[in-house]
C-alpha positions in Angstrom: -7.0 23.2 19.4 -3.7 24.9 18.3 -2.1 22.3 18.6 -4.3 19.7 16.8 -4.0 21.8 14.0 -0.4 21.8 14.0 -0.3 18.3 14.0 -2.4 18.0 10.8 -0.4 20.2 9.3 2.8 18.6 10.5 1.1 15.1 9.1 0.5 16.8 5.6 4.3 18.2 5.0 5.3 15.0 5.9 2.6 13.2 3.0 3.8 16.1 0.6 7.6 15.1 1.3 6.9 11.6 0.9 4.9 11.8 -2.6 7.8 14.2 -3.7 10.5 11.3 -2.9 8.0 8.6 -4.3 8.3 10.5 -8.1 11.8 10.4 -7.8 12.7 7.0 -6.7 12.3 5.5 -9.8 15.2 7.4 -10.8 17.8 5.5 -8.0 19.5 2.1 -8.2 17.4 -0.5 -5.7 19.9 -0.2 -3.1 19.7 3.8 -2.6 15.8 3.2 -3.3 15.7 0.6 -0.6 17.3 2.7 2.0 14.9 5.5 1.4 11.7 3.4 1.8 13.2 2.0 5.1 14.1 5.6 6.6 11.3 7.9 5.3 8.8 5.1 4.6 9.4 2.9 7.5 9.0 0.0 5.5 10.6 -3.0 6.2 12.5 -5.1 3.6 14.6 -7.7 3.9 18.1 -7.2 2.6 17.3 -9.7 -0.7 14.3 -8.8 -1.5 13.7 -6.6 -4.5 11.0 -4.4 -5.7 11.3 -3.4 -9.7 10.2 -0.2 -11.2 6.5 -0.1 -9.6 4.8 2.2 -7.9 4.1 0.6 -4.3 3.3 2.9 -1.5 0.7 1.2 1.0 0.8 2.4 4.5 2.7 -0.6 5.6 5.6 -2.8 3.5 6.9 -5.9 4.9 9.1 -7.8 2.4 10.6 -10.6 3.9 13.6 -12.9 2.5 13.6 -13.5 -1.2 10.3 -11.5 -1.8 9.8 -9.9 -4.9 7.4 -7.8 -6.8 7.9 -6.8 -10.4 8.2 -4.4 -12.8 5.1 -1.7 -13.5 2.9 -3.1 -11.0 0.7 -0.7 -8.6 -0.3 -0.9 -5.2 -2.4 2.1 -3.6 -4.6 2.5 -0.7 -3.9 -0.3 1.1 -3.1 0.0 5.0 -0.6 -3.3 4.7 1.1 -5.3 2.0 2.7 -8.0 2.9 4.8 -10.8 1.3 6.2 -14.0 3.0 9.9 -15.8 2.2 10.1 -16.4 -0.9 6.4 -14.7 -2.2 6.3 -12.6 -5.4 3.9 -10.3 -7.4 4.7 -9.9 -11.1 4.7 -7.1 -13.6 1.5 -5.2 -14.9 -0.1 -5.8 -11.2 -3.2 -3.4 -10.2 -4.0 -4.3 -6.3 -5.8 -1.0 -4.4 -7.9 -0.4 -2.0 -10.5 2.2 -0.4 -8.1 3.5 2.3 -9.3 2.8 5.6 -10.4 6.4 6.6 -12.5 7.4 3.8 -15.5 9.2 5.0 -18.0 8.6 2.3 -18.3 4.9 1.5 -17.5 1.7 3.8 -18.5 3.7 6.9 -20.3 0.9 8.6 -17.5 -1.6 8.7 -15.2 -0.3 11.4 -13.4 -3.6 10.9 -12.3 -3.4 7.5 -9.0 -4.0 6.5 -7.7 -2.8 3.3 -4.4 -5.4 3.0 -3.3 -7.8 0.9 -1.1 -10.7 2.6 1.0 -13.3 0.4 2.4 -16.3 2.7 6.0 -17.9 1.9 5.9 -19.3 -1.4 3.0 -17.4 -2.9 2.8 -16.3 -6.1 0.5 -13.5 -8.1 1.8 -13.7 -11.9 1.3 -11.2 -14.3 -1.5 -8.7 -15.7 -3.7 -9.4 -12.6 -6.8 -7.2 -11.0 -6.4 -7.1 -7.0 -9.1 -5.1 -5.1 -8.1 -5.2 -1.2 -10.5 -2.5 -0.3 -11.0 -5.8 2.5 -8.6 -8.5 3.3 -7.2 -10.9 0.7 -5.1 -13.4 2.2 -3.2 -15.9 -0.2 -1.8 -19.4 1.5 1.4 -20.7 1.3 2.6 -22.2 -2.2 -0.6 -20.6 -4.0 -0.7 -19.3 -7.0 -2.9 -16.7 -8.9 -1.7 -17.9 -12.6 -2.1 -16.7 -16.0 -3.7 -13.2 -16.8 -6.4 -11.2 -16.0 -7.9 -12.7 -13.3 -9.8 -9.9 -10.8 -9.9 -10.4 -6.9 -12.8 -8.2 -6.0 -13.6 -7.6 -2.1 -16.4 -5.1 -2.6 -19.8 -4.6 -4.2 -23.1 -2.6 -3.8 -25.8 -3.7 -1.0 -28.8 -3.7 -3.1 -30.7 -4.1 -0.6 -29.7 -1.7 1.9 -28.0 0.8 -1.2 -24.7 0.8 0.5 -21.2 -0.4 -0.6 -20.2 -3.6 1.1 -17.1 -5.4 1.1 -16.1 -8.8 2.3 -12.4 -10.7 3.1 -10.5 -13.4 0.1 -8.8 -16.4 2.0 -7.5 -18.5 -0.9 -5.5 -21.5 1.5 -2.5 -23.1 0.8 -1.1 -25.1 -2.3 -4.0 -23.6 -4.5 -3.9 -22.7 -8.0 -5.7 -20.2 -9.4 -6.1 -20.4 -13.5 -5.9 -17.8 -15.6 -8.8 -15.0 -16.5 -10.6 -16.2 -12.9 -12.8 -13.9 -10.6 -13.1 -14.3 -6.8 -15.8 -12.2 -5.0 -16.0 -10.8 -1.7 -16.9 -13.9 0.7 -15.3 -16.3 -1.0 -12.7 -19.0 -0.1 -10.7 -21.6 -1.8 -9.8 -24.2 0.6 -6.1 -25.6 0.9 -5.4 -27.9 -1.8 -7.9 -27.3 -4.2 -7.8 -26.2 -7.8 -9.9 -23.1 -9.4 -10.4 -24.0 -13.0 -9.4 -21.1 -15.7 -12.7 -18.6 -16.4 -14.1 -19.6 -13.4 -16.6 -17.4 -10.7 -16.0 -17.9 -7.0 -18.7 -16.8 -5.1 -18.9 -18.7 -2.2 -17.1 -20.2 0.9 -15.9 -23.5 -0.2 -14.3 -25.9 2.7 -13.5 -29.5 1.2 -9.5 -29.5 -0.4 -8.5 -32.0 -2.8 -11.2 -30.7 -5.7 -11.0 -29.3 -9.0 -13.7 -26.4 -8.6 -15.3 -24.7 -11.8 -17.9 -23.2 -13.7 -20.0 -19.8 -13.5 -20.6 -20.5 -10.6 -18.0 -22.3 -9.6 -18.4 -26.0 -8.3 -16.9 -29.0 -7.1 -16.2 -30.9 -10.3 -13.6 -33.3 -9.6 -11.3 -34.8 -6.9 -7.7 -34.5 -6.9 -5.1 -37.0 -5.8 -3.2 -35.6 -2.5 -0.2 -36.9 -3.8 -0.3 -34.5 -7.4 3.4 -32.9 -7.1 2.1 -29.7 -7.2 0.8 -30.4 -3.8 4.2 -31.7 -2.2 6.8 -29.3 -3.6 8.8 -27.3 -1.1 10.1 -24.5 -3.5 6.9 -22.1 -4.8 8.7 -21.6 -8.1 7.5 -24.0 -10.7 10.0 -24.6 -14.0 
């Protein structure tokens, strides 16, 4: 019993050291700040990736080559944050989570994980609402464009009076226009197009469509060979 308690409280100097460090971070270069978050942090970041002046501390970091994330962005209560070669999340960013082990709401999903996971070439722009209190997991070459657009994993059960949440898989080569909302469940196949304003609420399979509306639909078929589609570089001039 002792020594569980001394454990807890070893666990909590360590979370009061950490937040201490996280104030002052802002106030070293990247390199010196990069160092710190790989020894006390254990995060791991590549050597060229960057992260600006932000405040991004979920339980796990992995930035791999070329990832970036910009400046004033926040990322909190997430158990894993991950961005692939290449991937990037902009300035003004809001992406949290209900950490995995609260103890008064999401009880009844043992499974749930709080991450959000950017594949090689992915993009989140600016001004953007991400709620990964469940998975959201962005494809390769995809982009979440524009402003304002919400991800939102979790709602209320009416019927049971409980809150719920539910994975985002947006595939790869998608792009998301600007002011959009994506609800827990949803899934943009590979390929596919959400037009700007638009409500996804379901699980959508079929690529190569232009999808819209409140709700959104299929509207329109898109030609496989659109350049968006084929590039091999995520950045778009």
């Amino acid at each position: 019993m002792e020594r569980d308690h001394s454990s807890h409280n070893g666990k909590n100097n360590l979370r009061r050291i950490k937040e201490v460090f996280a104030v002052f971070l802002f106030f070293f270069p990247w390199r010196v700040r990069r160092w710190i978050l790989i020894k006390l942090f254990s995060y791991q970041i590549h050597p060229t990736s960057r992260i600006g002046i932000a405040w991004v501390f979920p339980k796990q970091l992995i930035l791999n080559k070329q990832a970036r994330i910009g400046h004033l962005t926040v990322c909190k209560g997430l158990n894993l944050l991950q961005l692939g070669q290449h991937a990037t999340i902009g300035r003004l960013n809001w992406i949290t989570a209900t950490p995995s082990k609260s103890k008064i709401h999401f009880s009844h999903q043992k499974d749930r994980r709080p991450e959000l996971i950017l594949s090689d070439h992915s993009a989140i722009t600016n001004r953007h609402l991400i709620d990964c209190t469940n998975s959201v997991i962005i494809g390769k070459f995809s982009t979440i464009a524009g402003f304002y657009s919400q991800v939102i994993t979790h709602s209320i059960d009416l019927e049971h009076c409980i809150q719920s949440s539910s994975p985002i898989k947006i595939g790869d080569y998608c792009f998301i226009g600007t002011n959009s909302v994506l609800l827990g469940g949803c899934a943009l196949p590979s390929y596919s197009v959400l037009g700007a304003k638009s409500l996804l609420n379901k699980h959508y399979s079929e690529s190569y469509y232009l999808y819209m509306g409140v709700p959104a639909k299929p509207e329109k078929s898109l030609s496989s060979q659109l350049s968006y589609f084929l590039r091999s570089r995520g950045y778009v001039k």
